[in-house]
C-alpha positions, 0 to 999 in steps of 0.5 A: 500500500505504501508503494501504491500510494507513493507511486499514485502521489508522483504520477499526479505531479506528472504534467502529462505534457503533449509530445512529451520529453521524456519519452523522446529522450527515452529512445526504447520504451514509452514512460510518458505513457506507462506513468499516465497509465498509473495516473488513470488507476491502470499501474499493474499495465504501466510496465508494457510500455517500458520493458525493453527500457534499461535504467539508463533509458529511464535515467534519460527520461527523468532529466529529459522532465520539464516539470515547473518544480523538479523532475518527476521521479521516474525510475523510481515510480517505475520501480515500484509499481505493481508488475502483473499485466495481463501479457500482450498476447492474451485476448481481452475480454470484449468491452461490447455491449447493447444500449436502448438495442443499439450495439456499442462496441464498449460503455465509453461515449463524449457527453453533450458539451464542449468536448463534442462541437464540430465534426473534426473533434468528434472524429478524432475521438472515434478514431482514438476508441470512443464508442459513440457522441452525445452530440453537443445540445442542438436548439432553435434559439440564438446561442451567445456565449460569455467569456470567460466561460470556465472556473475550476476548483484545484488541487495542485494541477488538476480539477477537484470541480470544474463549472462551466456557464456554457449554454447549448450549440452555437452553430446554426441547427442545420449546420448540426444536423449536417455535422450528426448526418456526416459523423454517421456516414462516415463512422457507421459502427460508431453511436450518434446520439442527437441531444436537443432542446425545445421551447414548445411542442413544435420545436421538440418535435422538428428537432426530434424529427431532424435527429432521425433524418440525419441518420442519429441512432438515438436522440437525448431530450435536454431536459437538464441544463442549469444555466440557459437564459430562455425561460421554460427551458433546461432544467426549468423542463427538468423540475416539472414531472408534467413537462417532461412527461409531456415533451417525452410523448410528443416524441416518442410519437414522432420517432422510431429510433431510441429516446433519452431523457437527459435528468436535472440534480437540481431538484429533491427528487430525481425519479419523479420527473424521471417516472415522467419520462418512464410513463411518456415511453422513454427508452433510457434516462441519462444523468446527471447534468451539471450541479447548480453552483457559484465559484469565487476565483479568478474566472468566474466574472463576466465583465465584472458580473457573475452567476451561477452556473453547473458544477462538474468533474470529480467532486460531483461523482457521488452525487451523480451516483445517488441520484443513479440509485434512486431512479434504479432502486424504484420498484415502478421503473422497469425495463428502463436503462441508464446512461451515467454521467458525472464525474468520471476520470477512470476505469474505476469510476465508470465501474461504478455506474455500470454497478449501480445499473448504467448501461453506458457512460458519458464523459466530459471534464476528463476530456477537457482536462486530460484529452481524448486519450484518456480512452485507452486507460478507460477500456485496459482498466476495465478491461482488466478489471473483468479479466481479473475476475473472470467475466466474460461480457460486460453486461454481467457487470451491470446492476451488480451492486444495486441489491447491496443498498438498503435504506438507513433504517435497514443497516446493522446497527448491532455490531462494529469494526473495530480499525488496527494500525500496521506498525510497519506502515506507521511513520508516526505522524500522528494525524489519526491521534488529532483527527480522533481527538477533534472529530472522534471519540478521542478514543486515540492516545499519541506517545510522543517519545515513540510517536505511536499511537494507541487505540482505546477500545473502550473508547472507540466507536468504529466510525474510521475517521482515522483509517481515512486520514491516515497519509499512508495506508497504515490502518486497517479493520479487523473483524466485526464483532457484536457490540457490547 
């Protein structure tokens, strides 16, 4: 665990530069690669893209670093990281799976936004491995953006929450149509979905009915964006179970290919206006779009002006996964699938959603921090992940962890896990001690002489606090016992 999180900790201060240096001072092997590999949660792979590298090679790599601070510690990184992938030469299981009817030759699709507004961008993420496009929003309306119109919250160099005041496609919706028309032609095995937006009836269903023309395997009903400027609009949709009921049936009656409902978080409870969806006939209920929210930095004014606007990236993942097991766990909707959307950067996110029932995943905020690329770390790892357990079709994954959820009321309240610490691991920083003794039970004790810590047993009421704070993985569970 050490090791894991030592090698995790370096390869998140690699810039993950374009044409990188390192690599080209490499000669052999890869090691721009192999560190993004462990930078997406894919480090028992890193080792195939540097082993004909020796020492020297990567010695190479290191002082080749143009890192702002100091080299990224590459050998070293390398070194350390797990060596077991799964050789070259052995089949994958397949990552293929059917959506609405519409076969997908894996989960992996762009979400309706910025990273999917012409026809060369998309293109070039088919041609890297995306599965499919929800196509950037296409309305009636006159769309103006701002400018500036992205903040982020950050962690050192990367997104911890990105928010974004961007409305819908700004190209006139022919010129779209056309765009979503050519994408099909020229990429037939790839998945074209249409996403649109409506003010009125007539306007959802020439939209809806133009998606079919174009040849689009299956159109998403906008019903979710947080921030446009026309009133009955977006999430204004979204909130009202009745309009989303109402524009998903003129639809459905309008069209034959697939119809997704695209659901708003902004609302207390996700699976009424999705219930809406589900009796109008919708075939799936993507989600979820952007949080409703207000930064305060640098980018976040307007002409001296600000606003609130949608929050994305991975701090919305575990709202974007409640909001999925809300709609699953309702014994009415049957029969429906999930597209999930928010939050995810890595294999194991996207696990997630396809756990919690999702048929297909949407990213957005990964790309436009890190790039299509990410795409090769998204199906190895997963990839991987079935190997590993001996699944064959991904399909089998789906769903998998909904019977584990139970209401609060329902959970063991008559037993507990007691956590123990590793001495091996401790390096005696004491944080589990401060942590235990401001937000515990002060069931931690801190021999400062020795600088270990002790756990009360009398004291502690198995909440974990200190195993999540813990910097190195040095506290474990032991087993559950009745309590006394």
């Amino acid at each position: 665990m050490k090791n894991r999180l030592h090698i995790q900790e370096e390869a998140a201060r690699c810039l993950l530069c374009e044409d990188a240096p390192c690599t080209k001072a490499c000669g052999k092997g890869d090691p721009a690669r192999a560190i993004r590999a462990i930078r997406f949660d894919n480090s028992q792979n890193a080792h195939r893209w540097i082993s004909e590298c020796t020492d020297t090679d990567l010695e190479h790599a290191e002082q080749a670093c143009i890192h702002y601070d100091r080299p990224i510690r590459i050998r070293e990184m390398l070194r350390s990281a797990s060596c077991n992938p799964i050789p070259a030469n052995k089949s994958l299981p397949t990552l293929a799976i059917d959506f609405c009817g519409i076969h997908c030759e894996n989960p992996f699709f762009l979400a309706s936004s910025a990273v999917c507004t012409n026809y060369e961008m998309v293109a070039h993420a088919f041609e890297m491995g995306w599965a499919g496009v929800f196509y950037k929003t296409i309305c009636k309306q006159e769309i103006r953006e701002v400018s500036p119109r992205f903040d982020a919250v950050k962690e050192g160099t990367s997104f911890i929450g990105f928010r974004n005041m961007e409305q819908l496609s700004e190209n006139p919706y022919e010129v779209d149509f056309d765009i979503l028309h050519r994408l099909k032609k020229n990429y037939p095995s790839k998945i074209v979905v249409a996403s649109i937006m409506g003010q009125t009836e007539e306007e959802w269903i020439e939209l809806a009915k133009m998606s079919e023309d174009a040849g689009c395997d299956a159109v998403e009903l906008n019903f979710s964006c947080p921030q446009m400027r026309e009133s009955g609009m977006g999430c204004d949709v979204g909130q009202d179970p009745e309009l989303v009921t109402f524009f998903t049936a003129y639809v459905k009656r309008t069209v034959k290919i697939p119809v997704i409902a695209k659901m708003t978080p902004n609302i207390a409870h996700i699976a009424q206006p999705a219930m809406g969806a589900y009796f109008a006939g919708a075939d799936a209920i993507s989600a979820i779009n952007t949080i409703k929210s207000v930064t305060l930095g640098e980018g976040s004014e307007v002409n001296g002006c600000q606003t609130g606007s949608g929050y994305s990236g991975k701090a919305v993942k575990p709202i974007a996964l409640r909001h999925i097991l809300a709609m699953a766990k309702n014994p009415i909707m049957k029969n429906i699938q999930y597209s999930g959307i928010g939050g995810i950067e890595t294999w194991r996110d996207a696990l997630e959603f396809l756990q919690l029932g999702c048929g297909n995943v949407q990213v957005c905020t990964a790309v436009m921090e890190y790039g299509y690329r990410i795409i090769d770390d998204l199906i190895l790892g997963l990839q991987t992940h079935l190997q590993e357990r001996g699944i064959e079709h991904l399909g089998d994954i789906v769903g998998e962890r909904l019977p584990s959820f139970f209401l609060p009321s329902d959970l063991d309240r008559s037993t507990m896990v007691y956590p123990t610490i590793d001495r091996e691991k401790c390096i005696g920083c004491g944080r589990c001690y401060i942590s235990c003794c401001d937000g515990g039970h002060r069931a931690i004790t801190f021999d400062k002489e020795t600088r270990q810590p002790h756990i009360a047993g009398a004291k502690c009421v198995g909440c974990h606090l200190c195993r999540l704070v813990c910097p190195v993985g040095a506290i474990g569970v032991a087993k559950r016992i009745v309590k006394r």
